[in-house]
Structure formats: C-alpha cells, structure tokens
Phi, psi and omega in degrees: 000124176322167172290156160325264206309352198261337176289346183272341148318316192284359212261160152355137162293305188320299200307334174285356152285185188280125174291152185286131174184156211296308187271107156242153207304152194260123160267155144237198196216103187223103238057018180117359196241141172254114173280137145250102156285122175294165136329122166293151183311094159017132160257137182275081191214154170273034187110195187258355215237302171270043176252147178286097185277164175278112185272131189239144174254125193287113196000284184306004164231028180267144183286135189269114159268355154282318162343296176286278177011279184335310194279306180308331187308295263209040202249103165230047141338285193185146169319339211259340157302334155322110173331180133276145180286204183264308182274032151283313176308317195307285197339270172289021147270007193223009156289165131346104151251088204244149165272118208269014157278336151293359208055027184253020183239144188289319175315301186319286186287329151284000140306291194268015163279313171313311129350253187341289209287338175292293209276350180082084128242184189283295186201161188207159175225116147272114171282185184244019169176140168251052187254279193321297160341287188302308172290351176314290186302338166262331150330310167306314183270345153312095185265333187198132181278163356274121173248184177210169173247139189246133193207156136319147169301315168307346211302139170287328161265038136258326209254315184248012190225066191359071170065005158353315184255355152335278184276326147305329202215334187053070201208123170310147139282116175239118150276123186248175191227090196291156159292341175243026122078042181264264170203198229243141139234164162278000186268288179314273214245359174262317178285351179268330181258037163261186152223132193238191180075202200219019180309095196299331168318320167237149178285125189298136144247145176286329156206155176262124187253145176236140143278099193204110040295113146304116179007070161060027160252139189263111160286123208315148179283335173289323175307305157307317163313302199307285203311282202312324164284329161308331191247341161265031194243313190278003202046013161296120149306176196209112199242150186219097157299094183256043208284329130300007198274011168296319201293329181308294188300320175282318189284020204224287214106020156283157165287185184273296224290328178284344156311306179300302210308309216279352185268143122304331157201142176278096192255108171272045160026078183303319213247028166238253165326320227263307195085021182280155180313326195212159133134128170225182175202140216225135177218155217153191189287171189298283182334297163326303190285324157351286209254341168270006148315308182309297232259342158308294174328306209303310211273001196063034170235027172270147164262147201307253187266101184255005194299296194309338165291304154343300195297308196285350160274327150319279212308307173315325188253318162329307198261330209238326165027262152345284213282334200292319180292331173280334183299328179314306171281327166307307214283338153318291225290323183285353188265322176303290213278005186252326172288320153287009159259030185035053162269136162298130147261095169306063212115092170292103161031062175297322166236213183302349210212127189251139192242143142268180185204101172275307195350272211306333179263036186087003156235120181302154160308327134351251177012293166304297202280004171285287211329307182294308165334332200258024188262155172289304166273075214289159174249142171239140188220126214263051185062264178245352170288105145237109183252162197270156121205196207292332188261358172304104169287091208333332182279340169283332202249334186278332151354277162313319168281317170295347195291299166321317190286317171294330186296307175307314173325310191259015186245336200303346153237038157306161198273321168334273182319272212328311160316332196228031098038136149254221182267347193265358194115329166255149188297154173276138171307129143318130180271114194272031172048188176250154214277334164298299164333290206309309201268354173271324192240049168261133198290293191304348204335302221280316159296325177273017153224119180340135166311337181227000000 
C-alpha cells in the first residue's frame, strides 16, 4: 500500500486550500518561522448575540394587576375580557404537567371526562378557543364533500370566525334569517332552506349549526328538539355554538346535560362568563372526539402542558358560575334605566348583553363611546353591544346612565328631541326594532356588535 504522504500527494490541488469554517487558523511569525496556533476552544454559549442574562424586570414593568382589575370593572366590550383570580393561579399551581398530546397530564384528562359526564355525551376535547372548537366540529362531521352548512345569519362561524369554514372544511354557507327576527325553526326557516337530494348542481347539507346564547338571546329548548328531529329524519349533524350556554343554564335552571342532549356535538366556552384565562370544550360521541383529536393536530392546536389551563378553567366554573345569574340582572337593570332616558333598546335583555340605539336623541354611539373614555374613571363601550360580567361594577353602569343623562341634557336642543318629546321634557321610549333590522342598516353593522 502506497505511503500516507504520497496519496495526499495524488489528491486535487482545490482540496488543499483552506476549507471554509467558523475557526480559521491564526499565522505569526516567530523568528523567522511560521507557527500554526490552533484555536481556542468554543465557549459554550450560544453565541455573543445569543446569550440569554436573567431577566429581572424593572419596577416600573411589573405589571399593576389591581389596575388592571379595576379598568376591566369598568370594560363593557365583551365577557371575554375577565381576569384570571388569584385562586385560579393557586389552581394552576397544583396541576398536573404531563403531556396531553400524549394523553399524559392528568388535570387535562380528567377536566374533559368530567366535561363529558356534565354534558351526557361520550368524551369532550380541550381546545385553546372557540372558534377553533367550532371549526373542529365542523370538519369533524364533514366526511365527503360537497356539503354544505345551514346557521343563522347572525351566526358566529359565519360572521366571525374568519371564513373558517371555508377555508377548512370547504363547505357552502346557507345564512338564514329567522322570520320571527329570534331564532331559527324549523318549520319557517330550516326546512324550506335545506337541500336535499342528488341534485349534481348543489351542495347537499350536511349539517346544521345553532347557536346558543345568540348575542345573548335564549334559544327556546323545545324548538332545538324540534330541529334535531327534523334533522336525524334527514341524516343531518346538529352542532351547538354553546360559547354561552353556561349563561342559558343559570337564566332557565336546565341542566348542561339537558341543553346538550337534543346536539351530536357541543362547543362550551370557558373564558367568557366562566372567566377562565384559555379555554373551550368540545363534547360528542367517543368516535367524534377521536377524529377532532386528529384534525386539532392536523390544525397545529394540539396542546403540550395544558393541566393548568385546565385546572384554572374547573376553578372558573366552580366560582363564577354561581355570579352568572347576576350579570343578568345588571344587564335588565341598565336596559330599564337606560330606556327610561329614551334610549332604543334592541331587543330586551335575555342574559349578560344588551344592545342600544342613542340616535334619535342627538348623539351617536360614536359620542357616547368618546364621552365614556373621557370619564375620570374612564368607561369603555363595545358601539352598540353592552356586556355585563362576574368582574363588572354595578358602579361602571351607574356611571353610564348618569353619563346618557348629562348627554341628553346637552343634546336637549336638538330640534329632534324637541320634536319628539313628551310634555315634561323627556323623550319618550323608544322602539329598537329587532337585532337583524338594527344591524343590516347600520353602515357599521360588522362593528356594533362585538367580535366575540
């Protein structure tokens, strides 16, 4: 076998240049002689640019969390705006962290059996939203295309969950319009707007979604029996956006499980009413949660260590629960007292959420929501949406009826007012139509009712 030195003679002159690399050798020069210093060793760091110091945060950037508390009190946007408590943290310092994409944290899985066994179903999956919730179930019951879906007009996986079921599921939307400008039957507006057959022309549907709270209107229970027989008569799912239907369960006295039964599948909402930090929960048959396991992977939205989300959403339905029927009773209280200043009221109150109409008495909502910012104690307001929750302060809404009262006062000559009066001076009430009306011919339709 040739020598060493002579195959490294026969190899390429290129190979004998220097290879490109992160260290290259240092020359000197020393007496006359040329030294090769190797490289000092790496420091073991990530580098000069990536190394990570400890972060201490400077007073002024610790978060004032009675601050915030306060300012949510006085928040009347949307439920989705609740804080997390203190014994929600407590909560979630004592979960479990096991990985629930392995199915391995315990806090997790035994959140959604307990779910599951609340609602009479089979199995439940937590997700991290519910809009995610919602397209899960529909995907899930989507098997073969073309279908289609029948909702409300008003519906949240139409209107607010960006085009989702589009882009997910690849499924026509039929927005109906109830006739009794409520909610949807079956008689009136689901069964004349199915499609049915083998028409190569149209996408068959497949499934029906109900909502329920609609922006907080209570969907009747008899009425939901009615559609789910109408609709297993037909081989239709029958899916329920329940992102409120804890608030349905305090305002009735029905249970969950019996709000659930008449659905194949439930999408519950933790992080509105309930006030948890993260969280919705999806309950159906065993199979079903299977396969919405999947397509949660599928979506990139499976979660790691979620028992503290978990944990801290338990606590949440334990403590506020309870508080739901009162939010309820605020949002009467601010719609009487706000109608007795002759504000349109859209819709009386059912739940947590209330809608107005100021126009007729010379100020816009617009105005209303400068004006309430500009409070010493400032108020925040959702346009035409105002909603109550368990952290809302009975003192943020009475703010607000003096805020409408000074507003009228100083609106009081508009020529409007004068006109339409009554004799003492105060407007008389208004009739706020119904929440369809209100929202086809408001320019803003898509802004005066919250996103969530």
């Amino acid at each position: 076998m040739p020598a060493l030195s002579t195959r490294l003679a026969s190899l390429p002159r290129s190979f004998s240049h220097p290879a490109p690399t992160l260290f290259r050798p240092r020359l000197r020069s020393l007496h006359s002689m040329t030294v090769i210093r190797a490289p000092a060793a790496p420091s073991p760091t990530l580098g000069p640019s990536l190394v990570f110091p400890a972060i201490h945060p400077r007073r002024q950037e610790l978060p004032d969390n009675e601050a915030k508390l306060a300012t949510i009190s006085r928040d009347l946007r949307s439920d989705t705006l609740t804080v997390p408590t203190d014994s929600m943290f407590q909560a979630m310092q004592r979960a479990s962290r096991g990985d629930d994409v392995y199915l391995e944290d315990e806090t997790t899985t035994s959140f959604e059996a307990e779910m599951a066994a609340l609602a009479g179903k089979e199995a439940a999956l937590f997700v991290v939203s519910g809009t995610l919730s919602n397209q899960l179930a529909i995907r899930t019951h989507l098997q073969q295309p073309p279908y289609s879906v029948l909702c409300d007009r008003l519906a949240h996986i139409q209107r607010y969950e960006a085009g989702g079921v589009a882009f997910h599921s690849g499924a026509l939307v039929e927005c109906v319009q109830p006739r009794n400008d409520h909610h949807l039957t079956w008689q009136d507006d689901i069964l004349p707007n199915l499609v049915l057959g083998d028409d190569v022309h149209s996408a068959p549907t497949r499934l029906i979604c109900l909502e329920n709270t609609l922006h907080g209107r209570i969907f009747p229970q008899e009425e939901i029996i009615r559609i789910a027989k109408g609709a297993a008569e037909h081989d239709i799912k029958l899916h329920c956006d329940g992102a409120r239907l804890w608030n349905v369960a305090a305002e009735t006295g029905k249970s969950i499980e019996e709000l659930c039964r008449p659905f194949d599948s439930v999408s519950m909402c933790l992080s509105k009413g309930i006030g948890a930090p993260v969280g919705t929960v999806l309950v159906g048959t065993a199979p079903f949660i299977r396969k919405a396991r999947h397509f949660r992977k599928l979506f990139g939205a499976g979660i790691r260590q979620s028992g503290s989300l978990a944990a801290a959403a338990r606590t949440g339905l334990s403590e506020h629960f309870p508080k739901l029927r009162a939010t309820h009773q605020l949002a009467r209280f601010a719609a009487d007292e706000l109608e007795k200043l002759g504000v349109a009221i859209v819709g009386r109150p059912e739940t947590c959420m209330l809608f107005i109409d100021t126009a007729h008495l010379g100020f816009s909502l617009q105005e209303l929501q400068e004006r309430a910012a500009q409070l010493p104690k400032p108020i925040r307001l959702g346009a035409a949406r105002i909603v109550i929750h368990h952290q809302t302060s009975a003192k943020a809404i009475e703010d607000l009826i003096d805020l409408v009262r000074s507003l009228r006062e100083e609106f009081a000559h508009r020529a409007y007012e004068r006109e339409s009066g009554s004799a003492d001076g105060a407007p008389r009430a208004q009739d706020g139509g119904n929440l369809y009306a209100a929202m086809s011919k408001s320019k803003h339709s898509r802004q005066s009712v919250d996103r969530v």
